[in-house]
C-alpha positions in Angstrom: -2.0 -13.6 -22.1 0.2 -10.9 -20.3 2.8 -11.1 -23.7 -0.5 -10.5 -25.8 -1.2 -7.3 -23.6 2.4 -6.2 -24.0 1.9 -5.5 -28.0 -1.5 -4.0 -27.8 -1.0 -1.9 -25.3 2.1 0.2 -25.8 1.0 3.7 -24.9 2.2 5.1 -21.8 -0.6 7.9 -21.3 -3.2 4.7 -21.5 -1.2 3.1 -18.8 -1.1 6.0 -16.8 -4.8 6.6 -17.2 -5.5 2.9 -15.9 -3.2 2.9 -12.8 -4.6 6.3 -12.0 -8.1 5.7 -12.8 -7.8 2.4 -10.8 -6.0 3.4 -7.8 -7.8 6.3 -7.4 -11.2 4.7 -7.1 -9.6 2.0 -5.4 -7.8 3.8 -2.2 -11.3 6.3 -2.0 -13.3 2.7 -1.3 -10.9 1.2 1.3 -8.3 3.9 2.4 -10.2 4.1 6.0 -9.4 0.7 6.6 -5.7 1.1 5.5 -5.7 3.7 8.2 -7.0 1.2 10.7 -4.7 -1.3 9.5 -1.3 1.4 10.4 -2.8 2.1 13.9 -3.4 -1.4 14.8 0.0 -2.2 13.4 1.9 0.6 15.8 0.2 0.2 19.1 1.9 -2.0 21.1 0.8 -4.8 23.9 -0.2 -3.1 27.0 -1.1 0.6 24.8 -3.6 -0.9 22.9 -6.0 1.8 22.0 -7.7 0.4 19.4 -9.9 -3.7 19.9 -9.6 -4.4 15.9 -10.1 -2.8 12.8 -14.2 -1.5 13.5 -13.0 -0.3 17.1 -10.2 1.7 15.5 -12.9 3.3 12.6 -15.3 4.1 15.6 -12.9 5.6 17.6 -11.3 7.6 14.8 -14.6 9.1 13.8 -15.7 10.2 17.0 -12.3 11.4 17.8 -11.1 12.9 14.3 -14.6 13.1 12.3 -15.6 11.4 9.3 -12.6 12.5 7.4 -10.6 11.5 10.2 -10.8 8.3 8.3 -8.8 10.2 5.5 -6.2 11.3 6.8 -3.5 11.0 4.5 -4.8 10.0 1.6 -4.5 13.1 -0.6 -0.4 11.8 -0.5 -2.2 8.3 -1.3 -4.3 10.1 -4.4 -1.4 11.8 -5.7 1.4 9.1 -6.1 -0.9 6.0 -6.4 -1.2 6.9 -10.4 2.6 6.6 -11.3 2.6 3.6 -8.2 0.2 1.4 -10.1 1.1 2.5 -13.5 5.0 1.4 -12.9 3.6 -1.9 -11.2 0.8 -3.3 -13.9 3.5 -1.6 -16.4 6.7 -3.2 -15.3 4.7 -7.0 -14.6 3.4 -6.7 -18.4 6.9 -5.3 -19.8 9.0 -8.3 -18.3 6.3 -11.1 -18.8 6.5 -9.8 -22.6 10.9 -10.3 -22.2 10.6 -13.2 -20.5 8.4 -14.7 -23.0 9.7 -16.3 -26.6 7.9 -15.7 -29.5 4.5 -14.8 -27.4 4.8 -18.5 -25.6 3.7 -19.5 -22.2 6.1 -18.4 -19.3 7.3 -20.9 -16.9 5.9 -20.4 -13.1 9.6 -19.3 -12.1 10.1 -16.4 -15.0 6.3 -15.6 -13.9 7.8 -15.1 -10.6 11.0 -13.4 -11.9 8.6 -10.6 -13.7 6.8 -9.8 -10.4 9.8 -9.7 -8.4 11.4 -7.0 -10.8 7.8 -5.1 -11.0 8.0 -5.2 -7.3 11.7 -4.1 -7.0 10.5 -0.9 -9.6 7.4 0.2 -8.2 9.6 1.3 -4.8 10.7 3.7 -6.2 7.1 5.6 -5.3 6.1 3.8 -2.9 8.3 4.1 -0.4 8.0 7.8 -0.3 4.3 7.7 -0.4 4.0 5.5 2.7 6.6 7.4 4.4 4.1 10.1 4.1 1.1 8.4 4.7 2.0 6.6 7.7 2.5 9.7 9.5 -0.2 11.8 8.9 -2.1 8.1 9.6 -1.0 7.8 12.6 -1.2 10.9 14.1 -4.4 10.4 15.6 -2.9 6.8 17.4 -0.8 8.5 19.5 -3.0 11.4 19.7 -5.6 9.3 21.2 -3.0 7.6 23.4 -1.7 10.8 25.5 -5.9 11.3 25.9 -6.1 7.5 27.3 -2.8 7.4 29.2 -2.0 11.6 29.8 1.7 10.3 31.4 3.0 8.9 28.2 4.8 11.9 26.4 5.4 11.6 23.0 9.4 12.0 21.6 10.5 12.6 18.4 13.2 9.5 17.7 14.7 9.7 14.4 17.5 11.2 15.8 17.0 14.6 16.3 13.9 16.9 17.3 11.3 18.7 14.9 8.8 21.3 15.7 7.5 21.1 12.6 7.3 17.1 12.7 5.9 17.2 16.2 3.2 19.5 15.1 1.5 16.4 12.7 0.9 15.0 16.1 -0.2 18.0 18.3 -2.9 17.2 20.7 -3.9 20.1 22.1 -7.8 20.3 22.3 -9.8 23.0 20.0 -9.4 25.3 17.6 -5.9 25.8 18.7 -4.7 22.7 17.2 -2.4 22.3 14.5 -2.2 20.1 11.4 0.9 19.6 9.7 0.5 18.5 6.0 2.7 16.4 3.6 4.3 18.9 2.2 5.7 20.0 5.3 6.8 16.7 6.3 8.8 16.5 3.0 9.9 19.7 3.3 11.2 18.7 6.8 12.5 15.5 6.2 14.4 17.1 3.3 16.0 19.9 5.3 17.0 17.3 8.3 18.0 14.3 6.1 18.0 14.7 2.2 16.3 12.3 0.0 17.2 9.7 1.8 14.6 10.6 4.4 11.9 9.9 2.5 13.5 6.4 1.4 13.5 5.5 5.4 12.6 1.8 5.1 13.5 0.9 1.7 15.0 -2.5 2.8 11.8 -3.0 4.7 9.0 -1.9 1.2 11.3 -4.4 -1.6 11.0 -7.4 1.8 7.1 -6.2 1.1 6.5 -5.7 -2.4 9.1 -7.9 -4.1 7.8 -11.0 -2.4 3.7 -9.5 -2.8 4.3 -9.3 -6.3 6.3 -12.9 -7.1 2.9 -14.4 -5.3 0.5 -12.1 -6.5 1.5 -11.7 -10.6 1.9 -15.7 -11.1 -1.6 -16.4 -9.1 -3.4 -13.9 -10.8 -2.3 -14.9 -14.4 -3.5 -18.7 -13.7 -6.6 -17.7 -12.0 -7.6 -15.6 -14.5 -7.2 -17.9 -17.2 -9.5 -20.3 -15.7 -12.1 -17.6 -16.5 -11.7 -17.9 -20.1 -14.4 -18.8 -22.7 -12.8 -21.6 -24.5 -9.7 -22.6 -25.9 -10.7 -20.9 -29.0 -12.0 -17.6 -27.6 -9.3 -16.4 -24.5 -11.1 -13.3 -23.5 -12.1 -13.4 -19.9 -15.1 -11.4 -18.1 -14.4 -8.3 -16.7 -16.1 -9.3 -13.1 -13.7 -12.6 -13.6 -10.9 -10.1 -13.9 -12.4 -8.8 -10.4 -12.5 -11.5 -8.6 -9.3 -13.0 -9.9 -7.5 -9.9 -8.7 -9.2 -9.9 -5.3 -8.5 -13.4 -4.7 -4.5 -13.4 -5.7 -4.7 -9.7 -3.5 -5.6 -11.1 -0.4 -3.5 -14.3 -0.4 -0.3 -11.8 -1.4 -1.3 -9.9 1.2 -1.7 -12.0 4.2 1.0 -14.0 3.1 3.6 -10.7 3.4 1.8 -9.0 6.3 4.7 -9.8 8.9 6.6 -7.9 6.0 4.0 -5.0 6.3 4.4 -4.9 10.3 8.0 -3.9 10.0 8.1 -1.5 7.5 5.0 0.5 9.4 7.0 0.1 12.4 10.5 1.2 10.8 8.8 4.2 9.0 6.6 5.7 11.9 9.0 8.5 12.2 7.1 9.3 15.9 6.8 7.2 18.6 5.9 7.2 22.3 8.4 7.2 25.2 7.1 3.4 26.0 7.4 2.5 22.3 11.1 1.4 21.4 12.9 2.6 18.3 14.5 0.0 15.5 18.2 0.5 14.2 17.1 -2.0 11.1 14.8 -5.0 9.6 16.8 -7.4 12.2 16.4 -5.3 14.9 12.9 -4.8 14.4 12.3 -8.7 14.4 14.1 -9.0 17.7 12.7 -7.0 19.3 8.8 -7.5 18.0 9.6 -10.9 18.7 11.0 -10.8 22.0 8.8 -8.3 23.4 5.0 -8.8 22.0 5.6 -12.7 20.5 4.9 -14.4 16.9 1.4 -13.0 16.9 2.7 -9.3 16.4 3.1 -9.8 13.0 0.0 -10.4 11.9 -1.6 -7.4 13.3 -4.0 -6.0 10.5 -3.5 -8.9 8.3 -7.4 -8.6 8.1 -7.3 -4.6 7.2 -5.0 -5.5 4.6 -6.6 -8.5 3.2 -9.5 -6.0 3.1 -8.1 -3.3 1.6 -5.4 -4.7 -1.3 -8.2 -7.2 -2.4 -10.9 -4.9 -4.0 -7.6 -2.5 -4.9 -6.2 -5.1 -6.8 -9.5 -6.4 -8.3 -10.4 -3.1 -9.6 -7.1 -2.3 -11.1 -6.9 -5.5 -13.0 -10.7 -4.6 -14.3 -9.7 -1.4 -15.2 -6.2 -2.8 -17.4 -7.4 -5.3 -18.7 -11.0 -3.9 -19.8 -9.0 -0.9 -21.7 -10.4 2.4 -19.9 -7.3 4.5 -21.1 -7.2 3.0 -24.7 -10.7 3.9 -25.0 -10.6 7.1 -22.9 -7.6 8.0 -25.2 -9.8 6.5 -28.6 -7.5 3.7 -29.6 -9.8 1.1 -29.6 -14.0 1.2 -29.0 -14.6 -0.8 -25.9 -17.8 -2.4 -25.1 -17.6 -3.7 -21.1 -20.4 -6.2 -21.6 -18.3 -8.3 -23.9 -15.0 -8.1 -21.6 
């Protein structure tokens, strides 16, 4: 099925267009629960700001305002084309390797194709939620020197920032200041080279890799239980849907202790009750030790939630064509998907 795609669908603008087109709509519907899903990751046992994911959305508008809820998602806008693009690209280019003669892959080089999808698309997303996670949670620990006025934030990446500690200035009015992505990169640049932004790479390919050797193979057989008949393999596009948000989810939840870590690991900015991490193992330990087994599924919902109906409407979008017919190389009719 995946092979099949591979020889119709060789344009790179068309596979840009989809990923774009697809992540685009998808991170406008869910991002505000993506945000509550990196604040209820960071707070820790005993600072807990936020109940659970509708809490946290409450909170944030009545704090931040309704585009509170946004924060950070122009850096999600911008790099989620070439994200999803190198991800649904990379899956279809090695299924179509891995395949002889257009045959049926075996589960394990099913696995083998999302695993090198996963270990490419890192490239952008590490970056990207580097980004995002900070201008996410600003408002967290914002909201946490209102609640408890004695915790002062530090800067703990091994060195002090002004203009880092200005993404999370909480003075009250007009005289408050936002810092934007582009100053963070700028910053992050000056203080530690590229390798700033890559801060938690070990942590993303633990993520993704895994995400995508569940989510690829799940999604291929689920979505061939939609087809017609044996003699007719197309598949509906709202089959396409749901088989994305289904194999979504389960990757999700089933990687979510992976997710912990890395949010932890790349929040640049933590309070002075909220311990730093040298590394993965260190993070572990000390997650472990200090808040239990149960700290690593914090937001498993929120991201169950929110790569589910991403996932579903990216797979709609590839598989239906947009870009191909968007860019005229083939006529498209949706109702026959």
């Amino acid at each position: 099925m995946f092979a099949i795609r591979s020889l119709r669908d060789k344009d790179l603008p068309a596979k840009l267009i989809n990923g774009g087109i697809a992540g685009m709509v998808g991170v406008t519907c869910v991002f505000p629960i993506d945000l509550a899903k990196t604040r209820l990751q960071n707070q820790r046992s005993g600072q807990q700001i936020y109940k659970n994911m509708m809490d946290c959305l409450v909170k944030t508008v009545k704090s931040e305002g309704y585009f509170g809820m946004y924060r950070g998602a122009a850096v999600n806008l911008t790099l989620v084309t070439p994200e999803k693009a190198i991800k649904l690209a990379a899956n279809d280019f090695f299924r179509h390797m891995l395949s002889k003669d257009g045959g049926k892959l075996t589960v394990f080089k099913e696995m083998l194709a999302g695993c090198c999808a996963g270990m490419c698309q890192v490239i952008v997303t590490t970056p990207m939620e580097m980004l995002k996670i900070q201008l996410q949670d600003a408002g967290r620990i914002a909201a946490q020197q209102r609640v408890m006025p004695t915790v002062v934030t530090t800067l703990k990446m091994g060195g002090t920032s002004a203009v880092l500690s200005r993404s999370y200035n909480t003075i009250p009015g007009p005289q408050a200041m936002r810092i934007s992505a582009i100053q963070i990169t700028r910053e992050l640049l000056r203080t530690k080279g590229v390798t700033g932004l890559y801060r938690g790479l070990g942590a993303t390919l633990m993520r993704d890799i895994p995400f995508s050797v569940v989510y690829f193979p799940l999604f291929a057989h689920v979505h061939q239980l939609g087809q017609h008949s044996s003699d007719d393999p197309s598949v509906p596009f709202y089959w396409s849907f749901l088989s994305g948000c289904l194999a979504g989810s389960i990757a999700a939840v089933a990687v979510s202790p992976c997710d912990v870590v890395k949010t932890r690991l790349q929040s640049l900015r933590k309070g002075t009750n909220e311990e730093t991490y040298s590394g993965v193992v260190d993070c572990i330990r000390k997650i472990l030790r200090k808040e239990g087994p149960g700290a690593f599924l914090k937001g498993a919902t929120c991201r169950a939630l929110v790569i589910a109906p991403l996932f579903g409407i990216a797979q709609v979008v590839y598989f239906v064509g947009v870009g191909e017919f968007l860019l005229g190389y083939t006529p498209y009719n949706i109702c026959s998907a």
